[in-house]
N, C-alpha and C positions, 0 to 999 in steps of 0.2 A: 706522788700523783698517780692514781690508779688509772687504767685504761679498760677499755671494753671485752680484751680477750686476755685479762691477769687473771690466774683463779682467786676463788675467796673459797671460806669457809660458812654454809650455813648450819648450823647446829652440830649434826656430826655428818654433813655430808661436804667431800670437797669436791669443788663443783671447778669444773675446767674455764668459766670464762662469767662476765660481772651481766652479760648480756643474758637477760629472762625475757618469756615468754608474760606477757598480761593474760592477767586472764579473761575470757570474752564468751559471752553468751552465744550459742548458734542455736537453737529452737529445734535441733535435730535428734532427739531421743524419743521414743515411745510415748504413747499417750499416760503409761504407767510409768512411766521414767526411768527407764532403761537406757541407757547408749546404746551403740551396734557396733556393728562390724566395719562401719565407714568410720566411727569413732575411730576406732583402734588404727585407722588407716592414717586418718585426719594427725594423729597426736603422736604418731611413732614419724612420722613424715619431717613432722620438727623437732625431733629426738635431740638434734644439735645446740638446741637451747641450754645455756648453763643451768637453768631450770623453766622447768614448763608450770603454770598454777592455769590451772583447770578453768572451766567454765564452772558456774554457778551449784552447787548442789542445794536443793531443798533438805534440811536437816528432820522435815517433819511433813505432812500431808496441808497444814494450813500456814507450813510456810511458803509453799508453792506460792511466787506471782506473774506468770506466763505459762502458755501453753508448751509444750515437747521441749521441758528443761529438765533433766536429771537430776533424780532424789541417793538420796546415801541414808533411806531410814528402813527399806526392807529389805530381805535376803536373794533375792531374784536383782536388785537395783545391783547391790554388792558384787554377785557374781558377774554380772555386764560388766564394769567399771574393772575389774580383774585379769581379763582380755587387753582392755586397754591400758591397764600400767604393764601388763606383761611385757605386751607390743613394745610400749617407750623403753621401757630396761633391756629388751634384747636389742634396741639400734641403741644401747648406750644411752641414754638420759634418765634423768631425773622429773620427779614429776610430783607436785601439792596440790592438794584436793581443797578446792573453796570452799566453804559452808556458807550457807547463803538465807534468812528467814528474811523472809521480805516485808514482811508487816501490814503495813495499810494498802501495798503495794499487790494486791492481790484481789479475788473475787468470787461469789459463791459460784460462778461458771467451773472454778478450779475443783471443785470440793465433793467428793461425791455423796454428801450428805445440805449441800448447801449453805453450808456455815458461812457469818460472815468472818472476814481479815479481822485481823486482831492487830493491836498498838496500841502504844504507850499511854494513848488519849483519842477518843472518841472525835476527831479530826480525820477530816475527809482529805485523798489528795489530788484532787482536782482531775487528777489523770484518767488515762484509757486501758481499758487493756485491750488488744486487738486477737481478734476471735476470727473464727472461718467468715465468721456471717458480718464480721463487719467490727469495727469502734463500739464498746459500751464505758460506760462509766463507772466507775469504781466508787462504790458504796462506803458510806458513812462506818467506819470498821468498829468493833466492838474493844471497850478499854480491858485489858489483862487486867487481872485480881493478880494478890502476892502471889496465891499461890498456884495462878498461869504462868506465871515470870518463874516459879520452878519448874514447872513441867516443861519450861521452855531452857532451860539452861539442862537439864536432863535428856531431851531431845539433842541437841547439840554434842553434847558429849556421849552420847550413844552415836551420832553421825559421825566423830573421830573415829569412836573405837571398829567403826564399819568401815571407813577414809582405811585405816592401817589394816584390816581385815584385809580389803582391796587390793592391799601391795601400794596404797600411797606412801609418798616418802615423808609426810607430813600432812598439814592444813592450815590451812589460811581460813582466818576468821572474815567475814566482811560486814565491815562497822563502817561500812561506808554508800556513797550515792543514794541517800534515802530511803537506803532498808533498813530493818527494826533496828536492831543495834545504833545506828544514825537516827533514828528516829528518838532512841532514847535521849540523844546530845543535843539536840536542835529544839533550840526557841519557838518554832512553831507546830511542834507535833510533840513536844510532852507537856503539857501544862498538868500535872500530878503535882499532888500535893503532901501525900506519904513520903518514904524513907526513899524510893526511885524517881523524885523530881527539886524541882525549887533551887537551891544550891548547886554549886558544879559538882561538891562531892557527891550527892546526892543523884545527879544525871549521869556521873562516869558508873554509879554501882552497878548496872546489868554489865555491861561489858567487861569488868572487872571481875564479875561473879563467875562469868560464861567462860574467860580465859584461864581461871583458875581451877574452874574443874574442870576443863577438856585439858587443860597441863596437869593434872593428877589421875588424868587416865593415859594420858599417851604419852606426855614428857613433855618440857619447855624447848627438849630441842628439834621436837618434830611441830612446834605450833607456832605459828607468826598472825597476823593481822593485819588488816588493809582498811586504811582512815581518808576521809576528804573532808580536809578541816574546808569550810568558806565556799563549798559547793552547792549550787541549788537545786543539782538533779532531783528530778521528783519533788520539786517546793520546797526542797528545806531550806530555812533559815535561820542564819547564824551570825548575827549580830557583829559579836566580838569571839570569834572561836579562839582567839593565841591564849587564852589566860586557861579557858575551859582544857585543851588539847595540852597544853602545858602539863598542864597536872595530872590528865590521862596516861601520857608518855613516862612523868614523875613514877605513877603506883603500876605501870604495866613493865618499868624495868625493874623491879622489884620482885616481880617474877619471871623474869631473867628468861621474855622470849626469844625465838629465835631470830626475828627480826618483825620491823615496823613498815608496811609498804603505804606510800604516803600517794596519793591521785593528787596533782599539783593544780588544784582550783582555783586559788586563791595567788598573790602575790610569789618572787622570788623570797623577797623579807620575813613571811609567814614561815615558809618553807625552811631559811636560814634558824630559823629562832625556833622548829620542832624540828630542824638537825639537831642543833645546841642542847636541846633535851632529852635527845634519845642517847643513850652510851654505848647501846648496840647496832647493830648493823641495821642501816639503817636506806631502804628499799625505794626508790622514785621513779614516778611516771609522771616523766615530764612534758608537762605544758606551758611554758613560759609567760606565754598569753591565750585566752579563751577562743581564741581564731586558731590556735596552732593544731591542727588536727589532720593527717595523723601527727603524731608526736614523730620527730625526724631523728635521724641518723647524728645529727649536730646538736640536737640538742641533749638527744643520749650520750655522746660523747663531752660534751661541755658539762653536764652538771658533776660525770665521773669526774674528767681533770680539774676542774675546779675546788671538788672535795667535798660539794653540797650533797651526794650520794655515794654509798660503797658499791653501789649495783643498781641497773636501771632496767626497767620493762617497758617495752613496745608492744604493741597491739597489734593494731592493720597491718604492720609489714611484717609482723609475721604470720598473720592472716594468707595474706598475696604474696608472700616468700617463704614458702618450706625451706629453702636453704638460706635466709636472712644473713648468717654469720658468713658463708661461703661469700655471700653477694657485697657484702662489707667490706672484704679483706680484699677483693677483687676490684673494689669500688664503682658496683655496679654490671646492667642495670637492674631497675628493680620492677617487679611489675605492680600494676596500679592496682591498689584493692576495687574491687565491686561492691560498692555498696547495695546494689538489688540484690545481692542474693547473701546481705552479712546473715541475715535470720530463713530460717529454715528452709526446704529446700531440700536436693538430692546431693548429688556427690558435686554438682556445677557451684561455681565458687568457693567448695569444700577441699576439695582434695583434688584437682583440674589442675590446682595455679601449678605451673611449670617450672624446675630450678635449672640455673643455668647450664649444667651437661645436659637435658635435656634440650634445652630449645640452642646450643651447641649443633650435637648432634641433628636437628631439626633442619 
């Protein structure tokens, strides 16, 4: 039975405790996609994390789909992002850089040429994206030719080899919550009819093509990936994802990543039956039920002793707990995330929340 603060082993990093950091968007980078010096504050602050995975990186300029989200595609983004794993490694932690193309999930507001989003299939995703000036609607995205779907797997593994440039200890892929990669698995945003649609093998190939060349630049043991079989964030739909996600898990331990991080949308059963298929370490952010939000302290510890997880990530609490694990061990209390200030914003809701020798002392 593992527990919350057992170490584990990720790739070649031994990490003191099973307890990781989620990783979570704050809208707080440059309009060029830089992080700052509140970054370096914000992510060394929870250094205590057994591992910390980043907020979102755009891997490329039209992967962008929100305003002040941090890129890993030029040499100025890299040098920002370098401050801040320095920061995490001198309080001791660890720290994986997301990659993030968001696909349909984006808009020519992002682009400084106008272009539209790009996806699997010319399918619209109903959604917004929220601008200075208010909600617009997200545009009818333009379908990727083959050979966009290279230059897009080329992008990404150019954003590794800048993720490890950075001083990251890794990357997390994100094939999940309805950005591209998710877009290419889901029943209503690829209807292709080439070699990348129609069949499951078929709908697993980008993500299988992206994970194997960003592990032939950086190593299998600095790369993992992050999947929401039966999620509908952003409109997707997924009919029957256990048979689909089965098989994905099948050909992605094949190349022997460092781990699988699972957003638990769907059923506990789902979830038991893409444990059963992964043979590596294998990563959850649990939600037991679609109300459970934040993901709790019990339920991180229940899916560890149970066995349905080798390691769990939380999100908002450690959002609102810089010392989460302190706060844990101590059993409380914790303070309540704010949700007005989760996106963008100054250092208020950022790097404010208080650990408990502070508000001790206080």
């Amino acid at each position: 039975m593992s527990t919350l603060f057992e170490p584990i082993t990720i790739g070649k990093l031994e990490l003191p405790s099973r307890l990781f950091m989620a990783p979570m968007t704050r809208n707080r980078a440059t309009l060029d996609g830089r992080v700052t010096e509140l970054t370096a504050e914000y992510y060394a602050q929870r250094a205590s994390a057994g591992l910390i995975i980043s907020e979102s990186n755009q891997p490329s300029v039209i992967g962008q789909g929100y305003f002040l989200t941090p890129g890993l595609h030029a040499a100025e983004q890299v040098e920002a992002w370098r401050a801040v794993t320095d920061a995490v490694h001198n309080a001791g932690g660890r720290i994986f850089a997301q990659l993030t193309h968001t696909g349909r999930i984006g808009h020519p507001a992002l682009y400084p040429d106008g272009a539209l989003p790009v996806a699997p299939s010319a399918v619209a995703s109903g959604e917004q994206l929220f601008t200075p000036d208010g909600m617009i609607d997200h545009p009818t995205p333009r379908e990727l030719t083959v050979e966009d779907i290279k230059t897009t797997v080329a992008d990404f593994v150019s954003a590794a080899r800048n993720a490890i440039d950075a001083g990251f200890d890794g990357v997390e892929l994100h094939g999940a919550n309805g950005y591209l990669l998710h877009q290419f698995l889901a029943d209503n945003t690829n209807l292709r009819t080439d070699e990348y649609g129609g069949s499951v093998e078929n709908k697993i190939r980008v993500v299988l093509e992206v994970a194997s060349a960003v592990i032939n630049a950086i190593g299998a043991d600095r790369t993992g990936i992050r999947l929401s079989p039966a999620n509908p964030f952003n409109n997707i739909v997924e009919a029957d994802p256990a048979p689909l996600y089965t098989e994905l898990l099948s050909k992605l331990a094949e190349l022997n990543l460092a781990y699988v991080h699972i957003i638990e949308g769907g059923s506990r059963e789902l979830t038991k039956t893409l444990r059963a298929a992964w043979p590596g370490t294998f990563i959850l952010n649990p939600h037991p039920t679609p109300e459970a939000f934040p993901a709790t302290v019990e339920a991180a510890t229940e899916a560890l002793e149970s066995g349905v997880a080798d390691a769990v990530t939380l999100g908002a609490l450690w959002l609102a707990n810089p010392d989460l694990d302190a706060r844990i061990k101590a059993g409380g209390p914790y303070n309540t995330p704010d949700q007005a200030t989760f996106y963008g914003g100054d250092h208020t809701g950022y790097t404010d929340y208080p650990t408990l020798d502070k508000v001790a002392s206080a």
